[in-house]
N, CA, C and O atoms as a GROMACS GRO file, in nm:
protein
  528
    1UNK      N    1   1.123   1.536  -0.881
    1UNK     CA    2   1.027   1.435  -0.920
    1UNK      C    3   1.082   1.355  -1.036
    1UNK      O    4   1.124   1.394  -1.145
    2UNK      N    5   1.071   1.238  -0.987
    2UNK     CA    6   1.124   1.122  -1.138
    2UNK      C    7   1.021   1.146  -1.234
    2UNK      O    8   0.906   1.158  -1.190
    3UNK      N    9   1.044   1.155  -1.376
    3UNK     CA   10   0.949   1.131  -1.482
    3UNK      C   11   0.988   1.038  -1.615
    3UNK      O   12   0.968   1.088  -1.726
    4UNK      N   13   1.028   0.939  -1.608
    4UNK     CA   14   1.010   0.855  -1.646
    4UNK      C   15   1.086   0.700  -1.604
    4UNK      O   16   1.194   0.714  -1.546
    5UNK      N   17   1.047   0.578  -1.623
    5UNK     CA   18   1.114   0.457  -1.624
    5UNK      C   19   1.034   0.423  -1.450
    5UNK      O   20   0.940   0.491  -1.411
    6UNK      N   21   1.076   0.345  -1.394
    6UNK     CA   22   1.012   0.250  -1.262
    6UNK      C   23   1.090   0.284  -1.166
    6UNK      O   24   1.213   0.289  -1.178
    7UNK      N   25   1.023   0.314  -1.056
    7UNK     CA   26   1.030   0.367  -0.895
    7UNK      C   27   1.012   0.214  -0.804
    7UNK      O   28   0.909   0.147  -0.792
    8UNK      N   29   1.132   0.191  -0.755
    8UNK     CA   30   1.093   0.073  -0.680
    8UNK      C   31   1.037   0.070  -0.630
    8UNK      O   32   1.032   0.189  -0.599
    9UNK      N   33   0.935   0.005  -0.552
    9UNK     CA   34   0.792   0.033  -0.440
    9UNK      C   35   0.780  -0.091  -0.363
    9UNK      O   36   0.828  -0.199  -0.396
   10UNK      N   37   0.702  -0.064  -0.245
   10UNK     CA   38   0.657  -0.222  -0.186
   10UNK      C   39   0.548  -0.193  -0.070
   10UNK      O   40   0.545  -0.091   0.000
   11UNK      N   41   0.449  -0.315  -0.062
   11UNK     CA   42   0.382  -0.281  -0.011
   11UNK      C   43   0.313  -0.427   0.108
   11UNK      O   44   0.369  -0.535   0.092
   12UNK      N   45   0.245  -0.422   0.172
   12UNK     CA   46   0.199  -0.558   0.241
   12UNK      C   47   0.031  -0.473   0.289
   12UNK      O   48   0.011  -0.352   0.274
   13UNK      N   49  -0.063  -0.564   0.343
   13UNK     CA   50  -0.166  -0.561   0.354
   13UNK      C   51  -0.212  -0.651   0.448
   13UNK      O   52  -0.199  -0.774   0.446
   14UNK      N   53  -0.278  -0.571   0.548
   14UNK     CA   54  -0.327  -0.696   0.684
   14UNK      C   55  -0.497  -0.696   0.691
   14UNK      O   56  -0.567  -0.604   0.648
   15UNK      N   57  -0.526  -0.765   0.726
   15UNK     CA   58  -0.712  -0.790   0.746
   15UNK      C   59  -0.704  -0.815   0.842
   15UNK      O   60  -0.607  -0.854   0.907
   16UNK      N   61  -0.861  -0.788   0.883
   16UNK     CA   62  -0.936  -0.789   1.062
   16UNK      C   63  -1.072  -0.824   0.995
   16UNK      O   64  -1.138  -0.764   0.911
   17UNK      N   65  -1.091  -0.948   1.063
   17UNK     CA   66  -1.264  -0.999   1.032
   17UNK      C   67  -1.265  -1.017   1.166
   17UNK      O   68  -1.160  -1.065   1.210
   18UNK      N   69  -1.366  -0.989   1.263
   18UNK     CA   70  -1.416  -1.017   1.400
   18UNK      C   71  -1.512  -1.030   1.414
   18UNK      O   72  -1.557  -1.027   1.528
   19UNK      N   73  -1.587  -1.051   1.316
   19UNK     CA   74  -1.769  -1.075   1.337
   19UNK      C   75  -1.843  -0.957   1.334
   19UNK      O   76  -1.964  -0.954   1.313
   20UNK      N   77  -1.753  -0.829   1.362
   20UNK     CA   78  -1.872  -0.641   1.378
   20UNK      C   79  -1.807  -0.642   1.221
   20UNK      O   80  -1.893  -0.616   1.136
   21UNK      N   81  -1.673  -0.667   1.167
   21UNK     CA   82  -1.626  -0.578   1.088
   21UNK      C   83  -1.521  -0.686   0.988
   21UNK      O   84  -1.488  -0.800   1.019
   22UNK      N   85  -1.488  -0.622   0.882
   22UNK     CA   86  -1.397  -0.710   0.759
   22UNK      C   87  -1.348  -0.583   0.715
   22UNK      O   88  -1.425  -0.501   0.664
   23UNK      N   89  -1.196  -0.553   0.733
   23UNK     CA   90  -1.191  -0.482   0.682
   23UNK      C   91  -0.991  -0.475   0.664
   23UNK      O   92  -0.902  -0.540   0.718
   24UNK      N   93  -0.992  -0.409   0.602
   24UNK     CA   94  -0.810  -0.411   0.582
   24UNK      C   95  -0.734  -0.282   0.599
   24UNK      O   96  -0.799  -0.178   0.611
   25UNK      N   97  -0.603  -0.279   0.602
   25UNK     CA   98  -0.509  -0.161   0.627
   25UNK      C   99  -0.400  -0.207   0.533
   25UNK      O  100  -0.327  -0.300   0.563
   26UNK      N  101  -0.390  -0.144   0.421
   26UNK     CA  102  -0.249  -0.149   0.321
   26UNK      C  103  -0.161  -0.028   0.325
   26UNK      O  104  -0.183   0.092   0.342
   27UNK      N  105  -0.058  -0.097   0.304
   27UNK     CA  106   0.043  -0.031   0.360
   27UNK      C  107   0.190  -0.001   0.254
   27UNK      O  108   0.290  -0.072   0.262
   28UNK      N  109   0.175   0.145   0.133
   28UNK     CA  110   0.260   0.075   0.045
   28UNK      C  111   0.350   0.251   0.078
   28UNK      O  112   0.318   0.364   0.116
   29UNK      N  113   0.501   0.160   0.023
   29UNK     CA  114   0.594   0.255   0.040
   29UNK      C  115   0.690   0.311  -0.107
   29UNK      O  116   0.746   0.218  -0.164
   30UNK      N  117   0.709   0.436  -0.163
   30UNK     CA  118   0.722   0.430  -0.330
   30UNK      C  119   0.917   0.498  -0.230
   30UNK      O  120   0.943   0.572  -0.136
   31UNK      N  121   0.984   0.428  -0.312
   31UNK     CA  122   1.180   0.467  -0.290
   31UNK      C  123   1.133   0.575  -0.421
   31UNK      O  124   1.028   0.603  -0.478
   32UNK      N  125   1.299   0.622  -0.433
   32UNK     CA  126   1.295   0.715  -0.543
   32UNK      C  127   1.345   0.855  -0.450
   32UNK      O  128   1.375   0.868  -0.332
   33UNK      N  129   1.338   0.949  -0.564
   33UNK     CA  130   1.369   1.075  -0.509
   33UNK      C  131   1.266   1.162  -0.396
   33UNK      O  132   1.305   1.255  -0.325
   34UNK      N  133   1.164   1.122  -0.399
   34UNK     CA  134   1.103   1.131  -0.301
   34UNK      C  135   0.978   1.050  -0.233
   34UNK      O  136   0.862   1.023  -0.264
   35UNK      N  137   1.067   1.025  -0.119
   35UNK     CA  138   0.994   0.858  -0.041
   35UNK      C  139   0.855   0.938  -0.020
   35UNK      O  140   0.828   1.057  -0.014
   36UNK      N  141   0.766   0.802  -0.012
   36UNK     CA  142   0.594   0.784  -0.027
   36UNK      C  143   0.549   0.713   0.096
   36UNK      O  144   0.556   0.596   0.060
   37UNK      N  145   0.507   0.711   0.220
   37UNK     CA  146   0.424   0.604   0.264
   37UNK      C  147   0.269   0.613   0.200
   37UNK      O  148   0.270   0.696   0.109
   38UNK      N  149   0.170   0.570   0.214
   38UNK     CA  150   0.064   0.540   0.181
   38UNK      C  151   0.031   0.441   0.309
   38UNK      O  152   0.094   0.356   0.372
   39UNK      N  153  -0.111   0.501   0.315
   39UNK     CA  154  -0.179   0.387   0.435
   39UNK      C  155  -0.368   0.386   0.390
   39UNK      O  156  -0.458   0.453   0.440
   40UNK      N  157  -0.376   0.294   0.290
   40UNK     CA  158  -0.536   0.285   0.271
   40UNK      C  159  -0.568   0.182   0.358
   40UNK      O  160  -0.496   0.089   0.393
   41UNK      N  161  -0.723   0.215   0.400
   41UNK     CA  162  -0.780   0.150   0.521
   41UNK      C  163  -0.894   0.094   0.466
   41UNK      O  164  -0.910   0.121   0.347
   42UNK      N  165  -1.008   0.000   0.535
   42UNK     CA  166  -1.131   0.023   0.482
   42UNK      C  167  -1.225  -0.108   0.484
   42UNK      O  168  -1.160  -0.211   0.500
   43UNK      N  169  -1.333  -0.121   0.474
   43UNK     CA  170  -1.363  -0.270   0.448
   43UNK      C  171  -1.319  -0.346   0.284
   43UNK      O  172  -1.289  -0.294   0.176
   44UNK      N  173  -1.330  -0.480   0.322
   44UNK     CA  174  -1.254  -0.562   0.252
   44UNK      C  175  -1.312  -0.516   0.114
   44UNK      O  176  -1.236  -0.481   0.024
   45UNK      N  177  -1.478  -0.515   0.097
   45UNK     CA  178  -1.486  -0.512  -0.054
   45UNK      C  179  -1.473  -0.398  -0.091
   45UNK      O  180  -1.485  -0.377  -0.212
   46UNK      N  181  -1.449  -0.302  -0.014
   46UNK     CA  182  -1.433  -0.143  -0.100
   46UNK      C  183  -1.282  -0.080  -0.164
   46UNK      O  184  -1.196  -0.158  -0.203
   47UNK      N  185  -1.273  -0.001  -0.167
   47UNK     CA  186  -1.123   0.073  -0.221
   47UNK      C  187  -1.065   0.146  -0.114
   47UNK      O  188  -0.943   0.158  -0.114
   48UNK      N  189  -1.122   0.189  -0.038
   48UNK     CA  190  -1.077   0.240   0.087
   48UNK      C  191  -1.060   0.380   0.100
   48UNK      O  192  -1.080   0.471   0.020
   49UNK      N  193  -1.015   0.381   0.223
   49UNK     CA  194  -0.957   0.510   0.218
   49UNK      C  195  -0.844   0.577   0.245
   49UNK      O  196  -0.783   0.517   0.334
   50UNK      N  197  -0.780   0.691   0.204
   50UNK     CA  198  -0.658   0.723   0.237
   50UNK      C  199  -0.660   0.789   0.381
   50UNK      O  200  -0.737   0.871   0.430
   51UNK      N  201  -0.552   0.727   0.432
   51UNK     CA  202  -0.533   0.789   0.583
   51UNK      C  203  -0.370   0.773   0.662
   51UNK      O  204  -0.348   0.760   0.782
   52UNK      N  205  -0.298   0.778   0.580
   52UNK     CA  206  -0.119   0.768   0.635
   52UNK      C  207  -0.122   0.824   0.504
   52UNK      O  208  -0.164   0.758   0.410
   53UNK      N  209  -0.082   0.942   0.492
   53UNK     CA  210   0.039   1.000   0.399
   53UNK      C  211   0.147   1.095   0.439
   53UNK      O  212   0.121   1.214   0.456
   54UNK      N  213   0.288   1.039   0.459
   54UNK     CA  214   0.388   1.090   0.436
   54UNK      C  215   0.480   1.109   0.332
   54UNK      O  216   0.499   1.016   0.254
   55UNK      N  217   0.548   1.227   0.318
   55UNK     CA  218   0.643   1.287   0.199
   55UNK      C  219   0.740   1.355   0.280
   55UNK      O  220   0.758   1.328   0.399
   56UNK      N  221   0.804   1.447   0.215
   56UNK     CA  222   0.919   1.455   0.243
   56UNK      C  223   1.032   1.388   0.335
   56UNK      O  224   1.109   1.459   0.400
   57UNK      N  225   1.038   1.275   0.337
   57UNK     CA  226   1.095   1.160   0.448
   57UNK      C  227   1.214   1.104   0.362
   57UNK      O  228   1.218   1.157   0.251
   58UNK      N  229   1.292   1.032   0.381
   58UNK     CA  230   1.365   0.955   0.345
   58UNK      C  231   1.322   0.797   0.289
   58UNK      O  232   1.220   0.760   0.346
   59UNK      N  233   1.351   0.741   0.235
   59UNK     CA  234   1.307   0.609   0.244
   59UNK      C  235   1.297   0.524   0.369
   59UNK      O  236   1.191   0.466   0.392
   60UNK      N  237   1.379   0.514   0.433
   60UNK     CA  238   1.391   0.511   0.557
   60UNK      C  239   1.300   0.521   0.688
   60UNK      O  240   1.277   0.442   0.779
   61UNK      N  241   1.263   0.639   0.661
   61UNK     CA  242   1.190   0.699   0.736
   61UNK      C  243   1.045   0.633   0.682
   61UNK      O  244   0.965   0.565   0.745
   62UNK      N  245   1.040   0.675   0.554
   62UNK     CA  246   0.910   0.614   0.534
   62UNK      C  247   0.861   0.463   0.612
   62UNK      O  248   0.780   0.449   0.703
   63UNK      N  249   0.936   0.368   0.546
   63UNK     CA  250   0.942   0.234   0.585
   63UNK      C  251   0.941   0.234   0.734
   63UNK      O  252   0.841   0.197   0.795
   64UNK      N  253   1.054   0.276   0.796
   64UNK     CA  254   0.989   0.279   0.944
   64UNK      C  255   0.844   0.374   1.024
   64UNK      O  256   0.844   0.377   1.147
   65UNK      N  257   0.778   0.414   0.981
   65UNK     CA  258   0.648   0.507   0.959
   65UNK      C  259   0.580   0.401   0.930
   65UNK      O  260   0.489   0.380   1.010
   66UNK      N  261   0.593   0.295   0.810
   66UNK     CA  262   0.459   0.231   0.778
   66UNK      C  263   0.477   0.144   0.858
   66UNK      O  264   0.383   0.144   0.937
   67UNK      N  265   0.604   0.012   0.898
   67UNK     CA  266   0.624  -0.072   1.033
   67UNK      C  267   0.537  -0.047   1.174
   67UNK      O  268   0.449  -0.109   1.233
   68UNK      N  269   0.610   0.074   1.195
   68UNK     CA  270   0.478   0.156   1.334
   68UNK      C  271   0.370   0.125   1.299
   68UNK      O  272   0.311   0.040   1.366
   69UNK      N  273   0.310   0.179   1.187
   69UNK     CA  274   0.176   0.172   1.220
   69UNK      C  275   0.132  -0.020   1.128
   69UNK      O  276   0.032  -0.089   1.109
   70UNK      N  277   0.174  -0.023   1.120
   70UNK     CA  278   0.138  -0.209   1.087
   70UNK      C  279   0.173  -0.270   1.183
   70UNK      O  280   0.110  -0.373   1.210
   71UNK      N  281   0.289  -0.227   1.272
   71UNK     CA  282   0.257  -0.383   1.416
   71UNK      C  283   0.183  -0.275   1.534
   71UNK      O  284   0.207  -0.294   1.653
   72UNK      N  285   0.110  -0.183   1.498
   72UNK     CA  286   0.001  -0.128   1.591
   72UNK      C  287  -0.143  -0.189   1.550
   72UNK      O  288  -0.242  -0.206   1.620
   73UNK      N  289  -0.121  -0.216   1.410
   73UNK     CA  290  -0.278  -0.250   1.321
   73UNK      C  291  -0.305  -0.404   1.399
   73UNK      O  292  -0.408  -0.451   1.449
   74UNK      N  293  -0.150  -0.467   1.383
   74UNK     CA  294  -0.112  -0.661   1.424
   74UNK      C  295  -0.130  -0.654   1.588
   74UNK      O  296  -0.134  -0.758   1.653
   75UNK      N  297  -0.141  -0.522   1.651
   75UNK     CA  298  -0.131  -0.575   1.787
   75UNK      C  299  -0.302  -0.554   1.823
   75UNK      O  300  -0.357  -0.568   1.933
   76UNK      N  301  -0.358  -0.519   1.702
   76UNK     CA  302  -0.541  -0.514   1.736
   76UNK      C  303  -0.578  -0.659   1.658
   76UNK      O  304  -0.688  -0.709   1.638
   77UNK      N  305  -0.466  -0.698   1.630
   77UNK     CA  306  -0.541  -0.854   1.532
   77UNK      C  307  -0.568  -0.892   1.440
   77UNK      O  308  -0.629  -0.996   1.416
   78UNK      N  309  -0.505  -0.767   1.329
   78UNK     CA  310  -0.490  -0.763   1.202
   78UNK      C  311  -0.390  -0.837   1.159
   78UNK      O  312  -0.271  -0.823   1.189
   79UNK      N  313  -0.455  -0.946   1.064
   79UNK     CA  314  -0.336  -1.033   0.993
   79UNK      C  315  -0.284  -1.021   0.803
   79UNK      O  316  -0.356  -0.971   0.717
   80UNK      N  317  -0.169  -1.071   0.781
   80UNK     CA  318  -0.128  -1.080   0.700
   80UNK      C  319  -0.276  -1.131   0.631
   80UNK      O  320  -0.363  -1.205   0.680
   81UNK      N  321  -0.269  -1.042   0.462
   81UNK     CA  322  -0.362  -1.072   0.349
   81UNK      C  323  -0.330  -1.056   0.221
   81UNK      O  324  -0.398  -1.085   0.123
   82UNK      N  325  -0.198  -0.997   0.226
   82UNK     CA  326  -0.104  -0.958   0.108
   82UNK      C  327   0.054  -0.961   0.188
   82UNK      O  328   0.087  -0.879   0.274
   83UNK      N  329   0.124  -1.052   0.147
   83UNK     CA  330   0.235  -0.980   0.217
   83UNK      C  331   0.363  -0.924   0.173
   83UNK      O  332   0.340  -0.916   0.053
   84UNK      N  333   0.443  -0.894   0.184
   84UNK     CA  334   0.554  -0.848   0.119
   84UNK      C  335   0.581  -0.815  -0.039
   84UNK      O  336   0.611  -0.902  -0.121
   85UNK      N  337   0.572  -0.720  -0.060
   85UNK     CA  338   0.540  -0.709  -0.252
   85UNK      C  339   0.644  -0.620  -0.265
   85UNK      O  340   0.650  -0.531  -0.180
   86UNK      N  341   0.736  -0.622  -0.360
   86UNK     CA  342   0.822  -0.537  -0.413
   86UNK      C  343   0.752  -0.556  -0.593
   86UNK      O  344   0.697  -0.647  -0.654
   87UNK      N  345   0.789  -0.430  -0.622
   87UNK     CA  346   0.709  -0.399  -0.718
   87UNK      C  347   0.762  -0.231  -0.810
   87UNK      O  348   0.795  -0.126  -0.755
   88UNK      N  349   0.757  -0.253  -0.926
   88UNK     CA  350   0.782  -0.163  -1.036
   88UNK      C  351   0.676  -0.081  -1.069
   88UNK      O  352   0.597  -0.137  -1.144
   89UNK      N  353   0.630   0.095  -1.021
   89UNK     CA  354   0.577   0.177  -1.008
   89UNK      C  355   0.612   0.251  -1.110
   89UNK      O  356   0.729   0.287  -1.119
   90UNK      N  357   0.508   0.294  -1.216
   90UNK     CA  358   0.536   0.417  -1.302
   90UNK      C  359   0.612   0.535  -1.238
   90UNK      O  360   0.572   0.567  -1.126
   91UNK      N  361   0.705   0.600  -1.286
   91UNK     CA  362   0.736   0.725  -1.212
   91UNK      C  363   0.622   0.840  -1.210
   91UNK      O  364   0.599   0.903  -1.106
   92UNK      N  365   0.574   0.857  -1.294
   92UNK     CA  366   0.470   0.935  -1.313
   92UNK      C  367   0.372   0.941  -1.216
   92UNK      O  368   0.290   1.032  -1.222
   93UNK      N  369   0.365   0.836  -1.102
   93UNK     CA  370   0.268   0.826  -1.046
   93UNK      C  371   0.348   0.848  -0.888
   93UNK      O  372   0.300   0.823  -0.777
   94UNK      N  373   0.496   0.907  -0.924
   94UNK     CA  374   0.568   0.928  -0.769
   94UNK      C  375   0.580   1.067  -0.744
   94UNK      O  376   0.667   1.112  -0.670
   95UNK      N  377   0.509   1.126  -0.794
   95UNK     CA  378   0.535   1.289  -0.749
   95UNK      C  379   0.474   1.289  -0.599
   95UNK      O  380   0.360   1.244  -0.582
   96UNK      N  381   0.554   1.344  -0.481
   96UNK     CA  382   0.523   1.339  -0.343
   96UNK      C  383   0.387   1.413  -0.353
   96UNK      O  384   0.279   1.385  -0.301
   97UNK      N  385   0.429   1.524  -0.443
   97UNK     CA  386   0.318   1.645  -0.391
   97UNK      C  387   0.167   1.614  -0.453
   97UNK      O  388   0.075   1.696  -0.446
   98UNK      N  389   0.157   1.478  -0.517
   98UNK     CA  390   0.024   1.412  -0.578
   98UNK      C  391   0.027   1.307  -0.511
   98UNK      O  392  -0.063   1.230  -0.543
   99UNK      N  393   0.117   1.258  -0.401
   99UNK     CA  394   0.039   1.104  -0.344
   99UNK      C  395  -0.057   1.102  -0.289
   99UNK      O  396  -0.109   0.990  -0.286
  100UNK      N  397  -0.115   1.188  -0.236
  100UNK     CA  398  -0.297   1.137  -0.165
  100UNK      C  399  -0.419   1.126  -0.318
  100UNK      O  400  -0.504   1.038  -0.322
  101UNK      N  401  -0.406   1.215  -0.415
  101UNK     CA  402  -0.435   1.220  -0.527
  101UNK      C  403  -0.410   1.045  -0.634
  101UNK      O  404  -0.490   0.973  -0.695
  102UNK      N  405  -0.301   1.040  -0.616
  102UNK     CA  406  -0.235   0.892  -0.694
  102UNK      C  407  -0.248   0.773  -0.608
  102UNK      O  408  -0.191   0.673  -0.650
  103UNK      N  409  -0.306   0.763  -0.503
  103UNK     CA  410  -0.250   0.677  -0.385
  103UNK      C  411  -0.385   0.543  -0.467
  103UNK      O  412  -0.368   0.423  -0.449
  104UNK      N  413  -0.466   0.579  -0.524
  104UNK     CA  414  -0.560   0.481  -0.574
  104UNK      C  415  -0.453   0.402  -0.674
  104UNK      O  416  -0.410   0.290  -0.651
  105UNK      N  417  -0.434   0.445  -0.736
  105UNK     CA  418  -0.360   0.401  -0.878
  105UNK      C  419  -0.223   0.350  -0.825
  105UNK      O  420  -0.182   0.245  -0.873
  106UNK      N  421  -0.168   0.398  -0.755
  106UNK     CA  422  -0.055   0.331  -0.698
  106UNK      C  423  -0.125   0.171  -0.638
  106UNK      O  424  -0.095   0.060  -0.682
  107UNK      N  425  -0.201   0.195  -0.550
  107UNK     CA  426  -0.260   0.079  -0.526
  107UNK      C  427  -0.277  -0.079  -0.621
  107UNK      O  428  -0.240  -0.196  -0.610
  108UNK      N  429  -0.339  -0.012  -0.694
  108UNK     CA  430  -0.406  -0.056  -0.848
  108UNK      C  431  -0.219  -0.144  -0.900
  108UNK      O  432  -0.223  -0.265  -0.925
  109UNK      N  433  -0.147  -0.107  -0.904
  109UNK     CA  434   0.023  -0.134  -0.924
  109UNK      C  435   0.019  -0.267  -0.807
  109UNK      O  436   0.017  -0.390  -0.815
  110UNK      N  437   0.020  -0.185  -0.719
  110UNK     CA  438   0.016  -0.295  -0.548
  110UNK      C  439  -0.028  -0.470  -0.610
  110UNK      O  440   0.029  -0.576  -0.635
  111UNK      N  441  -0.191  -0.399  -0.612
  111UNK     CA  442  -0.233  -0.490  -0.599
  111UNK      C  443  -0.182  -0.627  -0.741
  111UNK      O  444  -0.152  -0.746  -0.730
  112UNK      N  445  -0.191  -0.553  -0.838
  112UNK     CA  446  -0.139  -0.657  -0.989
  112UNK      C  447   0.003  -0.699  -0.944
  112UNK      O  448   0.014  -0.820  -0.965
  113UNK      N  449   0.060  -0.672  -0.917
  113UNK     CA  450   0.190  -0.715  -0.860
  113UNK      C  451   0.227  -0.840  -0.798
  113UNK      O  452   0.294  -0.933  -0.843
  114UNK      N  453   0.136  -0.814  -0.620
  114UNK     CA  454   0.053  -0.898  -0.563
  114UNK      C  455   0.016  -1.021  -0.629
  114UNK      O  456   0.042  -1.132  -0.581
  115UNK      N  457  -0.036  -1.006  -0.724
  115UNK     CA  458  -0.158  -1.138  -0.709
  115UNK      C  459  -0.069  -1.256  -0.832
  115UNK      O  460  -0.069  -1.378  -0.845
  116UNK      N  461   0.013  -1.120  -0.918
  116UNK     CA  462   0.146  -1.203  -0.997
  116UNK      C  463   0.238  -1.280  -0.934
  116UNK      O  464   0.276  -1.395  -0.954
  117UNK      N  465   0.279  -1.173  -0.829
  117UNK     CA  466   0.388  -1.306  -0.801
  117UNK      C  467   0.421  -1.406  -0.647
  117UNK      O  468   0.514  -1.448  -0.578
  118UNK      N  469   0.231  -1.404  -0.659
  118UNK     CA  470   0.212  -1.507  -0.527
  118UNK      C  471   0.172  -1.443  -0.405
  118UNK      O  472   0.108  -1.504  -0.319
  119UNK      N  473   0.203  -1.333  -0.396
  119UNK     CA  474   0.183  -1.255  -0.248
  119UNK      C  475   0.078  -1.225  -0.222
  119UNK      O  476   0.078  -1.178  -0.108
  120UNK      N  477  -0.047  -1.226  -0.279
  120UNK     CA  478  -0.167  -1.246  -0.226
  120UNK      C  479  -0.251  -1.352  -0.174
  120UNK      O  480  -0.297  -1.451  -0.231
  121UNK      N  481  -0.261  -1.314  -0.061
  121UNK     CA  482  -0.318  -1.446   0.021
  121UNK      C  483  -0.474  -1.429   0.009
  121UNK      O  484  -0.516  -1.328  -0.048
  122UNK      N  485  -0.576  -1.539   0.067
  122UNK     CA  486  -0.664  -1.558   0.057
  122UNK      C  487  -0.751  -1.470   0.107
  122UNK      O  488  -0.847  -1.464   0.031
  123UNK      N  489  -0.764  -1.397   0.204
  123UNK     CA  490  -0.849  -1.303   0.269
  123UNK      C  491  -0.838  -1.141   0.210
  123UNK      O  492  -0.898  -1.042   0.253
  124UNK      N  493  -0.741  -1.147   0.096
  124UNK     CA  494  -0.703  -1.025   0.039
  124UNK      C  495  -0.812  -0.946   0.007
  124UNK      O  496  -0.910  -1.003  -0.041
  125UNK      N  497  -0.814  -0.790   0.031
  125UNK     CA  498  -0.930  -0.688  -0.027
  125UNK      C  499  -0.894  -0.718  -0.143
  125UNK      O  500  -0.795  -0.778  -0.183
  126UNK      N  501  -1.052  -0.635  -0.240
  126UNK     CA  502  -1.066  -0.619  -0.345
  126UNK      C  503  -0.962  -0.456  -0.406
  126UNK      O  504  -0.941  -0.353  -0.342
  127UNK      N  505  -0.927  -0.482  -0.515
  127UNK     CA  506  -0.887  -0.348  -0.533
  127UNK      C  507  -0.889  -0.313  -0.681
  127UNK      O  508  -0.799  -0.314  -0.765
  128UNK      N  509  -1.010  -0.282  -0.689
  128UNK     CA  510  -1.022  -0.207  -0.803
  128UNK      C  511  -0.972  -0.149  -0.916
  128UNK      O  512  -0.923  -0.037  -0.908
  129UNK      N  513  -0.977  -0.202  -1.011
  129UNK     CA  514  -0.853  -0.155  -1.168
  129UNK      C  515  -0.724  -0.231  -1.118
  129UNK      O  516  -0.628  -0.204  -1.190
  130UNK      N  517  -0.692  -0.324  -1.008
  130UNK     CA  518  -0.587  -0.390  -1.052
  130UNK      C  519  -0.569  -0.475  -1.159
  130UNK      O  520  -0.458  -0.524  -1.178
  131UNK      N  521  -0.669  -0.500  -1.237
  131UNK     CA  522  -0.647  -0.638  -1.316
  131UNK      C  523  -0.624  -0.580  -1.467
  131UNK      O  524  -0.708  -0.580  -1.556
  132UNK      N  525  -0.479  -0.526  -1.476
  132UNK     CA  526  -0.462  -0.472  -1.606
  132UNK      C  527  -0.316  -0.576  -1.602
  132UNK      O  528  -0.240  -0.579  -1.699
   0.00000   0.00000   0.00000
């Protein structure tokens, strides 16, 4: 487990509004000594929920894990709402064996990241404690 200095990370985020439902699938991946997928789901104004977590993977692996399941989300009609974010993650917050635990707060990173350097698009969820 890294403990201190920045874990490269990245993440993208798709929305589905269809008239029953508004809701999003984010999708963030932490590099480092031990790769992270993350998959929070949920409607747009909430925080969501956790539901893709893989660890012990490679980076690699991870990233192709979150791809799968994002052009499965795009082939139900989920579109880009955040897209492509590379981003500087506390290490503290990359321990594998705490990502379903950290996966909020990692988010919270996601999202400030996001909205800094343009990659948040207009239909973007809300995400809670990003605005530090």
């Amino acid at each position: 487990m890294a403990t201190s200095g920045s874990v490269v990370s990245f993440g993208w985020e798709l929305h589905l509004e269809d008239g029953h439902s508004d809701k999003f699938y984010r999708f963030i991946v932490v590099t480092g000594d031990e790769a992270i997928v993350l998959g929070i789901h949920g409607s747009r104004s909430g925080k969501g929920q956790i539901g893709l977590v893989h660890t012990q993977i490679t980076a690699a692996e991870a990233l192709s894990a979150a791809v799968k399941r994002s052009r499965e989300k795009e082939s139900k009609g989920y579109e880009p709402s955040r897209d492509f974010t590379v981003f500087g993650l506390p290490a503290d917050l990359t321990d594998a064996a705490s990502a379903r635990s950290n996966a909020h707060r990692i988010a919270q990173h996601f999202g400030k990241h996001a909205r800094e350097t343009g990659t948040e698009l207009g239909r973007a969820s809300h995400i809670p404690g990003s605005n530090f």
